[in-house]
C-alpha positions, 0 to 999 in steps of 0.5 A: 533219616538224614544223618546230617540234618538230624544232627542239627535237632537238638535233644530240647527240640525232640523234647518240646515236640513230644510234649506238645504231641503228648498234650494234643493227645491226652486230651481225648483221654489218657487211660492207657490201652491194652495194645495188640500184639505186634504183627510183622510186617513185609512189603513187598509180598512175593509177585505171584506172576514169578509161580506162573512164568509170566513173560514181561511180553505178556502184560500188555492190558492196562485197568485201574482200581479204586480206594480210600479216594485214589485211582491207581493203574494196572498193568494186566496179563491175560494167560491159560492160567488167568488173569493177572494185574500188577500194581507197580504205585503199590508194588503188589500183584493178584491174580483171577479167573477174570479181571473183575476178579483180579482187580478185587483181590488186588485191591483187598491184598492192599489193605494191609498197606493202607492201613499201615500208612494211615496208621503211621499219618495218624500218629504223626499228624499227617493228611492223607497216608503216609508213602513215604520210609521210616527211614526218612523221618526225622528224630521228632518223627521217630520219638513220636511214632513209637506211639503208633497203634500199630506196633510193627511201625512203632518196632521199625521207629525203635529201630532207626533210633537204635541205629542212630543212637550215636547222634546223642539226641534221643535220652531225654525224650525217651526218659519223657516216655517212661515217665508219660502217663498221658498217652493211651499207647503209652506201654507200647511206647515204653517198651520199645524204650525199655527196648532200647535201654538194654543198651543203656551206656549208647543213648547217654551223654554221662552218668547224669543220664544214666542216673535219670534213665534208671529213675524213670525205670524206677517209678515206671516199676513203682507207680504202675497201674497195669502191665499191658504190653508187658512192659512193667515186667520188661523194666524188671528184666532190663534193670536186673539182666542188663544193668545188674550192678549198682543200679539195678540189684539195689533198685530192684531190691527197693521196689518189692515195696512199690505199691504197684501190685505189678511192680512188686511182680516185675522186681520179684522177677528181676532179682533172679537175674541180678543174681544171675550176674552176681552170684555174691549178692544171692544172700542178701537177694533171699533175705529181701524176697522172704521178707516181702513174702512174709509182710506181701497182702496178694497171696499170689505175690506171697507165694511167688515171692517164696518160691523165687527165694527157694529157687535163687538159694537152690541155684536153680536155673529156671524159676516159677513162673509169674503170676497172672492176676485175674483181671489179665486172663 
């Protein structure tokens, strides 16, 4: 990203752009999706010509392959150990027993490119693929891609933002994410916004901010009707192992009674780490968790409310583990 031109945007821009971006997406639906694990991505991969010692001297064939509608060209290497094709438009490299071989690997070992760009076009709005950096996209860009389907490219968007987190334009979109409830890859998004909150004090301009920020997390906790992504549990652990103090203790505290079933799992868990820094609070933090014990209607959210006050009144430092509910085996 342009660091200069980025400071021009104003942070009410980033906001009507993500609105409209959300509306044009809401109208194929907007129940939320079950998004796929993230799976790192790495670009180039290793040139196998490096195992086998081909010489800069030995690529003197030229071929080409074909996909989604491109032509790109090959330089190729014919040794003792087969033949190699190097494509310098996509920075890979393959290697077969003869160039009919070669130039379908390399065209298959692509693929994961391909898809990565298209993904990245799609979410953005964008013809073709996108063959461009991350890096260059501008605040807009970045906002709207943490929605990506592909949630390496959503992880890299997160991190540009994070790395520009001083610019001082990115709070009041992200807040407009953790309060989306139009987008089908809105839990991806709001993770990588949770994400980013650990650090909450760098993306607000005040208290005011700060006070929006934990309201969002707040009604994300109360109203959910899923935890896909495991973001409703993430909001639990930011609010009480990253802002354990006057907001998240009493925040938490409050939404044991979210009617949101994955709400009241996500608080349950994260008073264990309010009281982690604030040892003063355990009293207060058991009596709170016994009482919803005793008036909770899930039996599995009885018992691990329960056994969360037994452990934090013990001191202990690892806790029961968190109920899985049928429908998320």
């Amino acid at each position: 990203m342009n660091a200069v031109d980025a400071a021009q945007v104003s942070s009410g821009e980033i906001v009507r752009d993500l609105r409209a971006f959300l509306e044009q997406a809401s109208r194929h639906g907007n129940e939320a999706v079950k998004p796929g694990h993230r799976i790192p991505f790495h670009w180039p991969p290793h040139p196998i010509s490096h195992k086998f010692h081909v010489l800069a001297s030995d690529w003197t064939g030229r071929a080409t392959f074909e996909a989604h509608g491109e032509t790109f060209d090959v330089a190729v290497a014919r040794t003792p150990h087969g033949v190699f094709g190097r494509c310098l438009q996509l920075w890979h490299e393959a290697r077969g027993v003869d160039q009919d071989e070669m130039l379908t690997f390399l065209k298959a070992e692509a693929e994961p490119l391909f898809r990565r760009q298209f993904a990245i076009a799609e979410t953005l709005g964008l013809e073709g693929r996108y063959q461009g950096s991350i890096q260059d996209l501008s605040p807009s860009e970045l906002v709207k891609l943490l929605y990506c389907s592909d949630r390496d490219v959503a992880a890299e968007a997160k991190t540009e933002i994070e790395k520009h987190a001083s610019l001082g334009v990115f709070c009041p979109a992200l807040i407009e994410i953790l309060n989306d409830d139009r987008h089908p890859m809105r839990r991806s998004a709001q993770w990588c916004v949770l994400d980013l909150f650990e650090d909450l004090p760098r993306f607000c301009a005040g208290d005011a901010d700060e006070a929006r920020c934990i309201d969002a997390m707040r009604n994300l906790i109360w109203n959910a009707k899923d935890d896909y992504a495991r973001t409703v549990y993430k909001a639990g652990v930011v609010l009480g192992g990253h802002l354990p103090d006057e907001h998240g203790g009493p925040v938490l505290l409050e939404c044991l009674d979210a009617p949101s079933k994955y709400g009241r799992r996500s608080a349950i868990h994260g008073l264990f780490h309010v009281v982690e820094w604030h040892p003063e609070m355990r009293p207060r933090v058991v009596a709170a968790l016994r009482a919803a014990a005793e008036k909770e209607a899930d039996s599995q959210l009885r018992d691990f409310a329960a056994a969360m006050a037994d452990d934090i009144e013990a001191e202990h430092y690892d806790h029961i583990p968190e109920p899985v509910f049928s429908e998320e085996a």
